[in-house]
Structure formats: C-alpha cells, structure tokens
N, C-alpha and C positions, 0 to 999 in steps of 0.2 A: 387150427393154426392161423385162421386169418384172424380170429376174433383178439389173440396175440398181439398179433401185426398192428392192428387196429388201434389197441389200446396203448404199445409201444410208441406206434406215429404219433399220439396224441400226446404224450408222455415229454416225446421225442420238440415237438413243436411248442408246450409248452415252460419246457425249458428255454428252448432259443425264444420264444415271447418275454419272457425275464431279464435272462442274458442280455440281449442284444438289442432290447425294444424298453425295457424298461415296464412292461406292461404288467400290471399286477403285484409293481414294486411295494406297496404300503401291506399287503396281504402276506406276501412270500413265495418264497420258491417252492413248496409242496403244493399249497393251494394253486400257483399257477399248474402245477404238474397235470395234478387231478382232474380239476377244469379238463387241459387236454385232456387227456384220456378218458374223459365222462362223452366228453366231444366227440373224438376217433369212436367209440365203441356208438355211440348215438348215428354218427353219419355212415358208419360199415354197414351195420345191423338193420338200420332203419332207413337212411337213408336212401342206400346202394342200389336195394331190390325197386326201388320206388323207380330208378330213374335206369336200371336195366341193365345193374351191375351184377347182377348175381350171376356167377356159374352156371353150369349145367351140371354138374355135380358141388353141391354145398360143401366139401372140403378142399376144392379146385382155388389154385390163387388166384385170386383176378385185381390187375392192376390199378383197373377204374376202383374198386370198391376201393380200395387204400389212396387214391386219390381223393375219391368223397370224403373218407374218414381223417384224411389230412385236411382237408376243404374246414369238413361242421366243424373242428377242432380249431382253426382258427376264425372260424366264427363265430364259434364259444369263447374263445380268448376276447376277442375285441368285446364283442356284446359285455361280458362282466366288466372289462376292465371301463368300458362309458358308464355302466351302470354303478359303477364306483366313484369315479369322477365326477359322475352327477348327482348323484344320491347319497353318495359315501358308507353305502351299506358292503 
C-alpha cells in the first residue's frame, strides 16, 4: 500500500511541477508524471529506510516515508528540468 502512495505522491507532484511551475514544459505532461513517480518510488523505497522511516512492520503507513517520497520526487523534478535547460537533453 505505501509503495502506491509513493508512486501516487510522485505522480501527484509531478503534475502540479507542470501545471503550475512550468517545469518540464518542452517534454510534457507524462514525462513530467513519470519523473515523479520514478522519484516518489526511489525516495519511499530507498530513501525512507536510510534515514529511519521504515515502520516496524513493512505494510504499516508511515508519514515520514511519503514525505521523503514526496521530497526525492521533487528533486527529481528540479534536477531533470536544469539538466534540460542546460543540456537540452
């Protein structure tokens, strides 16, 4: 369920990165999607246990971890959208 969550928040963030920021405008709005969600699933999974967001039981929701997964998702977002603006890849 949080791996979900995770991938939603990212989903979720990088849509309003689009919307409302402009970020990732020359790409589109799936591409900025994915990014988030590549993000959210990268910062839950990976990030969360690192810095002591895991539960105590692994299907427990824990708010920190969806906060990290919202975190690395928008800084997945930013990072692509300079490395576009700089590089235009």
């Amino acid at each position: 369920m949080n791996m979900v969550m995770w991938i939603l928040a990212g989903g979720i963030l990088g849509w309003l990165g689009y919307t409302a920021l402009g970020a990732n405008a020359d790409r589109g709005l799936v591409v900025s999607i994915i990014i988030g969600m590549v993000g959210g699933f990268f910062g839950g999974d990976i990030l969360a246990p690192m810095f002591g967001g895991a539960g105590a039981n692994p299907g427990d929701f824990s708010p920190f971890a969806l906060f990290i997964a919202a975190a690395s998702a928008a800084g997945c977002l930013t990072i692509s959208n300079l490395i576009h603006n700089r590089y235009g890849v």
